[in-house]
C-alpha positions in Angstrom: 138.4 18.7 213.7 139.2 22.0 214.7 136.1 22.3 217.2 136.6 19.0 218.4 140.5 19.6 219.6 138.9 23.4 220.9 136.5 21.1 222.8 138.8 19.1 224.2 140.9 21.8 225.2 138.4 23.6 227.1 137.2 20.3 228.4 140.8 20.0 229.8 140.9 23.6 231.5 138.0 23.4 232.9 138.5 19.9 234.5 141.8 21.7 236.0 139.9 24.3 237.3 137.7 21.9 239.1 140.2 19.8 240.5 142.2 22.8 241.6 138.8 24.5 243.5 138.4 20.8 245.2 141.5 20.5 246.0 141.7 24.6 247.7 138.4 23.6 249.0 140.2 20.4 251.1 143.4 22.6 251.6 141.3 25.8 252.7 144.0 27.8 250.0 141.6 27.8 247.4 142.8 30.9 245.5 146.2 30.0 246.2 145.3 26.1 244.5 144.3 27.8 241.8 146.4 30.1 240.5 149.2 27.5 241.3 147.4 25.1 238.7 146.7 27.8 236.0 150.8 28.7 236.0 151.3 25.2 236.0 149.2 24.7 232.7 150.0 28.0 231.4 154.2 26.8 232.2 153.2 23.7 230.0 151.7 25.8 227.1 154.9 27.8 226.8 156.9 24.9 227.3 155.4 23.1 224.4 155.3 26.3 222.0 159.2 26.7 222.9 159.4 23.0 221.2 157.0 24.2 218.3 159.2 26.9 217.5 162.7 25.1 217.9 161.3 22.3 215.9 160.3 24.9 212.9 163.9 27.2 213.1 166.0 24.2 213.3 164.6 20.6 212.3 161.7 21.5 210.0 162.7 18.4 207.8 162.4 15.7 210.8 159.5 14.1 212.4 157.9 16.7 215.0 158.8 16.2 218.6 156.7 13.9 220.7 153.4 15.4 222.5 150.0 14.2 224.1 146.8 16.8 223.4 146.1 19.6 221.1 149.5 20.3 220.6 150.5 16.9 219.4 147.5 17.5 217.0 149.2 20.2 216.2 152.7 18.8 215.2 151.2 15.9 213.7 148.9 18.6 211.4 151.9 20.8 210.8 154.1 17.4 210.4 151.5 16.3 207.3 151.1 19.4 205.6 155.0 20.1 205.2 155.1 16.4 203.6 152.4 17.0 201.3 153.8 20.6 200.4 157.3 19.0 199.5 155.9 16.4 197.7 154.0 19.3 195.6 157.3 20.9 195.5 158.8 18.1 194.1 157.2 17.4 191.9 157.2 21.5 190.5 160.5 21.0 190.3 160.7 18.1 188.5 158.4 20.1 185.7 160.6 23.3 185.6 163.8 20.8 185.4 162.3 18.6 182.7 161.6 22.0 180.7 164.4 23.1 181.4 166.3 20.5 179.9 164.1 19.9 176.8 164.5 23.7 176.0 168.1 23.5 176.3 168.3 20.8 173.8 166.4 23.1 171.4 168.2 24.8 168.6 166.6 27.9 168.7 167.8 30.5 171.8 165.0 31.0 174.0 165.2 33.9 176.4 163.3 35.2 179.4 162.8 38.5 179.9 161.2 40.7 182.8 158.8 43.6 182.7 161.5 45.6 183.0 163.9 44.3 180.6 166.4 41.8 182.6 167.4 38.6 181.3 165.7 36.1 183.7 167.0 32.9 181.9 168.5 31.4 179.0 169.5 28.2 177.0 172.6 27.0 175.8 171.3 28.2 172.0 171.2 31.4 173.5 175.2 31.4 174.5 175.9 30.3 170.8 173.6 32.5 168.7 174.1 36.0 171.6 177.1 35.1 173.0 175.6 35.3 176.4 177.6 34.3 179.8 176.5 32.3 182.9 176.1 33.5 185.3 177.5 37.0 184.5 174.6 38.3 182.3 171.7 37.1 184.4 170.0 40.4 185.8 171.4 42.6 182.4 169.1 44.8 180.5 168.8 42.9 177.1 170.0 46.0 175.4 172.8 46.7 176.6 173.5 42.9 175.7 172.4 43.3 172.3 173.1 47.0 170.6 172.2 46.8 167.7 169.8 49.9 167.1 167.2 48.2 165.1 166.8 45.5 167.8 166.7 48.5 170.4 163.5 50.1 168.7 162.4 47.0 167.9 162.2 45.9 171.3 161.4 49.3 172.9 158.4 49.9 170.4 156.7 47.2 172.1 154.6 45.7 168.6 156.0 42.5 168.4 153.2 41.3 165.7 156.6 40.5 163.4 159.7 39.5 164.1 162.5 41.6 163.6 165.6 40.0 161.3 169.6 41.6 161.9 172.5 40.0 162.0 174.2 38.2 165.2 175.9 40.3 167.6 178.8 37.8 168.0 178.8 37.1 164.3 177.7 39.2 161.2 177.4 36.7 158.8 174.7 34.7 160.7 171.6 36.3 160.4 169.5 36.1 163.5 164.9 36.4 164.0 164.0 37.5 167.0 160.2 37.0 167.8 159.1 38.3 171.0 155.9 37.0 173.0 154.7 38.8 176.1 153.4 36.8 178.6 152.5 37.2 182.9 152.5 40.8 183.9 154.9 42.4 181.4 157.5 39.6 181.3 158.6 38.8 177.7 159.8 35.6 176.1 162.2 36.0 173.4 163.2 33.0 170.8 166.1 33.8 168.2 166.4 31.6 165.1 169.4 30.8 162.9 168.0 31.8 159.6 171.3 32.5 157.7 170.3 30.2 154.9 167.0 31.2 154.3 168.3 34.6 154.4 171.2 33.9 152.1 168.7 32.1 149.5 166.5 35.1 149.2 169.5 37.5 148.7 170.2 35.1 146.0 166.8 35.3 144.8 166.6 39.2 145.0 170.0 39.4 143.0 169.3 37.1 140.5 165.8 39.1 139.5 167.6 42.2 139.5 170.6 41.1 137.4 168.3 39.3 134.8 165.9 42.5 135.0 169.0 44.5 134.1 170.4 42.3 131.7 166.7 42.5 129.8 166.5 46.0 129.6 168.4 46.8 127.0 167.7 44.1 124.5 164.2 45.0 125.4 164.1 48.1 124.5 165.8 47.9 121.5 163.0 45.4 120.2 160.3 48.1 121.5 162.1 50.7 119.4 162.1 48.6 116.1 158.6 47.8 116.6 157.7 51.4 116.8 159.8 52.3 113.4 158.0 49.3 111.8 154.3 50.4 113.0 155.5 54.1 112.0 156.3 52.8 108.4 152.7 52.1 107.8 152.2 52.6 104.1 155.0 50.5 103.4 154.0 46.9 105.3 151.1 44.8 104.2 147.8 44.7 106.3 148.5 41.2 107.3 151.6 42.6 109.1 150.0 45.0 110.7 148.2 43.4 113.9 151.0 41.1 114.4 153.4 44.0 115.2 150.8 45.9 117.3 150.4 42.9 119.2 153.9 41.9 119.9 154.3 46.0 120.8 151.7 45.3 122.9 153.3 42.4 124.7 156.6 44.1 124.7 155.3 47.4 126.5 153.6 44.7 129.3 157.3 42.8 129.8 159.0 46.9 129.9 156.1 47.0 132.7 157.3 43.9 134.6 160.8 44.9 134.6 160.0 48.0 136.0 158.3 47.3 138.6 161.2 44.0 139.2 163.8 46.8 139.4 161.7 48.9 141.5 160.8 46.2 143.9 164.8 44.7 144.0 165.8 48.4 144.7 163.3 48.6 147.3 164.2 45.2 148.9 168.1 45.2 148.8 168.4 48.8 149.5 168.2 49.0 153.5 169.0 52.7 153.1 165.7 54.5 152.4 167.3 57.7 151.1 167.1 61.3 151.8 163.5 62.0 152.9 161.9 65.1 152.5 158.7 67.2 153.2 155.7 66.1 151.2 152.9 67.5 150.6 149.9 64.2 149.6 147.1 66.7 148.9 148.6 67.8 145.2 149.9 63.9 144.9 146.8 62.7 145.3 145.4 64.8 142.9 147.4 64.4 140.4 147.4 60.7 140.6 143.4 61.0 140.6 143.9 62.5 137.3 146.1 59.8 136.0 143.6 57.2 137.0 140.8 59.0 135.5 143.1 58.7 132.4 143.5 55.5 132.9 140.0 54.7 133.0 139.2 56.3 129.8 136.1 55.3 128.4 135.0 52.4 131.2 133.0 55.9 132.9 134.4 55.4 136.5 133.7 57.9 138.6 136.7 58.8 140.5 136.8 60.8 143.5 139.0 62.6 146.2 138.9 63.5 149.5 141.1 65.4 151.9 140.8 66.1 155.3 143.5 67.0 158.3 147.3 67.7 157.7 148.6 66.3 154.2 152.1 66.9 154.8 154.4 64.3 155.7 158.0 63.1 156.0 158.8 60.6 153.1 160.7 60.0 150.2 157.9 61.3 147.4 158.8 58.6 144.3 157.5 55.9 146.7 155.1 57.2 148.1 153.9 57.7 144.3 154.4 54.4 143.4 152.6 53.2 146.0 149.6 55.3 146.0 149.3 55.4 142.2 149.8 50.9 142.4 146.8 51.3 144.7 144.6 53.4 142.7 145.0 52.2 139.2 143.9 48.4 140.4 141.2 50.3 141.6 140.3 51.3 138.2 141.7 47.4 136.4 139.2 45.7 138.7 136.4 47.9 138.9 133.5 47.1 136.2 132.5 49.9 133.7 130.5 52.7 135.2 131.8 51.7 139.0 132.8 54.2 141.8 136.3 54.5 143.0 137.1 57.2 145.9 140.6 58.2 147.4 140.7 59.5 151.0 143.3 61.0 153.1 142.7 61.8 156.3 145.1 62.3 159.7 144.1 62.1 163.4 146.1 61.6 167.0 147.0 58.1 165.8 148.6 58.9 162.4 147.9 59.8 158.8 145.9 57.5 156.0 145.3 57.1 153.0 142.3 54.5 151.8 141.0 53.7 148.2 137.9 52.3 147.9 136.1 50.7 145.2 133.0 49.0 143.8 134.5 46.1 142.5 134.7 42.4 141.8 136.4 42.0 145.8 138.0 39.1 147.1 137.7 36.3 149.0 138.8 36.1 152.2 141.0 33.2 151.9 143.1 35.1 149.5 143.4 38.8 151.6 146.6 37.4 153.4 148.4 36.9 150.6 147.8 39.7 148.2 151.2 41.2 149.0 152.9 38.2 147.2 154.7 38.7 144.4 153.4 38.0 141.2 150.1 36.6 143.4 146.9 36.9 141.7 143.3 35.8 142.8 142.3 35.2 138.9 145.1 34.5 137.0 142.5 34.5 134.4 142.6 38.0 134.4 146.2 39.1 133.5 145.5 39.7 130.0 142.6 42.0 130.4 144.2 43.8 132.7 147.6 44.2 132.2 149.0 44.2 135.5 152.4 42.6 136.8 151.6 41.2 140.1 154.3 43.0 141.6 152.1 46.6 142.8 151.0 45.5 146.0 154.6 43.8 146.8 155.7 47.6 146.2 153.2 48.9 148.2 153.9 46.6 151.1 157.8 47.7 150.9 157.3 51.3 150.6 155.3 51.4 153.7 157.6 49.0 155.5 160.6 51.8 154.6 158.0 54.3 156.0 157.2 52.4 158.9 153.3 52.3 157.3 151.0 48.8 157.4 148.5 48.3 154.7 144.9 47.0 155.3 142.7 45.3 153.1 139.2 44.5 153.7 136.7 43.0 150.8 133.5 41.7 150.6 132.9 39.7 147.3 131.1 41.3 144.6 130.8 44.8 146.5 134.1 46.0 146.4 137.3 46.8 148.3 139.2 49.1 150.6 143.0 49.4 150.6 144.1 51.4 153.4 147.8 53.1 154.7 148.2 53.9 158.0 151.3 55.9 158.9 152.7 56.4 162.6 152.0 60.2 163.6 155.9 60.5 163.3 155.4 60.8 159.8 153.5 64.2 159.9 155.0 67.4 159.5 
């Protein structure tokens, strides 16, 4: 279409150059014929561009003005392809407002959020749960909107794999989850959830398993210590006694074990103060606690080994670090067969320290991997009474390296083994 209205165009010139040379021909002014009829045509041009352009500035919205030639093409082209771009506009907007609106009727505050950290747009959730203002907010860094410091390092750390609970800036008592998703070229979507309930029923959980941990202590041990006097008195009970009471001491040492590690992991979890860290030093930690587990072992003939490389000092509170390590190692050595190979490796580089224990056992199934960290989860509940564990040493793991801003790894094959690993952030080195 394009050539043909060229075509035509030069058609027309040239037809007016023609007329204009026969017409200075008759007149014997050719030059002067001619470059009256060129101004003429080239008057006409500007004329109609002039109309073009006044038609665009002022009445873009209303049916071009009326033209013959190419530049009535022209409107009618330019005419047709606003029509069709606000119909596409339209119909965008009717999109954005329909999401709009269903996203306002959501409970949940959903935010947007620009590379740079400015509040782009909100819902009305987000007024209730934030306390944010319209239109007085919009362009406001979301931290100086929300101060709380653990939502500030939250948000500048930039690993939004989990969301981040705190309580409501406009509200204490409601406990807030912010889960960020990045999205575009840096831009950030942020949805806060009301989970004050959910919140409030595991508190209640957490203090009712520390209470009744507490509470069975001391009965506890008061049945452990009669049990010992009674297997001490040995002369003076009868044989048929005798595995009955090592039995239930048995039992009663594995329930002193549970509520051990309960009270260990309620501290943990309802203690968001993590103490007064110091300087520790992993290398004689680790071997010590490779010593324990060789103990541990006894006469199953693991062979248990250690290996240290890079800096093993690092900031951290040493109890839970040796809980956590020494939970890792000695399910090692439960779930290894007789004879199998267990190896503990520390090791630091530019993205951190780690630790990794790796074994030649039974491993697990994949389906199972994600929720190892469960308490009381087990992949063979078969299996508690050969080995004696709790279910609760990878839940204390998990919770000491949260406290040390650490993440554990777990990769198994079935029937070749496992490796438990600890990564810690390199501002955990000395």
């Amino acid at each position: 279409m394009a050539k043909n209205s060229f075509s035509r165009v030069l058609g027309h010139v040239l037809l007016l150059v023609l007329f204009c040379l026969l017409l200075g021909w008759i007149l014997e002014q050719t030059a002067w014929v001619l470059v009256i009829g060129l101004g003429c045509y080239l008057a006409w041009t500007l004329r109609q561009m002039s109309r073009f352009y006044d038609w665009l500035s002022t009445h873009p919205n209303e049916p071009p003005p009326e033209a013959r030639g190419v530049w009535g093409e022209i409107f009618d082209s330019i005419y047709h392809l606003q029509r069709r771009d606000s119909k596409m506009r339209s119909r965008l907007q009717a999109v954005i407002d329909r999401i709009q609106s269903s996203t306002s009727a959501l409970r949940d505050a959903v935010i947007m959020i620009d590379s740079e950290g400015h509040l782009e747009w909100w819902n009305h959730a987000a007024e209730r749960l934030l306390g944010l203002r319209t239109p007085d907010d919009s362009g406001q860094h979301v931290a100086n909107l929300i101060r709380d410091p653990r939502f500030i390092e939250y948000f500048e750390r930039g690993d939004f794999r989990d969301p981040l609970e705190i309580p409501a800036p406009i509200d204490l008592n409601v406990q807030l989850q912010y889960a960020i998703t990045r999205y575009g070229p840096g831009d950030r979507l942020m949805v806060v959830r009301d989970v004050t309930r959910l919140h409030n029923l595991e508190q209640m959980r957490k203090d009712f398993v520390a209470n009744v941990s507490h509470e069975l202590r001391t009965p506890l041990t008061v049945v452990v210590g009669y049990l010992e006097t009674l297997l001490d008195m040995e002369d003076e009970i009868t044989p048929r006694w005798k595995r009955p009471l090592q039995q239930m001491q048995q039992q009663a040492s594995r329930m002193q074990a549970l509520l051990h590690d309960l009270l260990l992991l309620a501290r943990l979890e309802t203690s968001d103060n993590p103490g007064e860290e110091e300087l520790v030093d992993t290398g004689p930690l680790l071997e010590q606690i490779r010593k324990d587990a060789e103990a541990l072992s006894s006469e199953r003939g693991h062979r248990i080994s250690l290996e240290v490389q890079g800096n093993t000092r690092m900031h951290g509170i040493e109890g839970e670090l040796r809980s956590a390590f020494s939970n890792l190692a000695f399910n090692a050595v439960k779930y290894t067969p007789d004879q199998g190979e267990i190896t503990l490796r520390w090791w630091s580089d530019e993205k951190g320290q780690h630790l990794s224990v790796t074994d030649t056992g039974v491993g697990i199934a994949p389906q199972h991997i994600n929720r190892l960290t469960e308490r009381f989860y087990r992949v063979d509940t078969s299996r508690n009474s050969t080995t004696g564990g709790t279910g609760l040493g990878l839940a204390i793991v998990k919770h000491v390296l949260l406290r040390h801003q650490g993440r554990l790894e777990i990769t198994s094959v079935p029937e070749r083994g496992s490796t438990f690993s600890c990564h810690f952030p390199p501002s955990r080195g000395a």
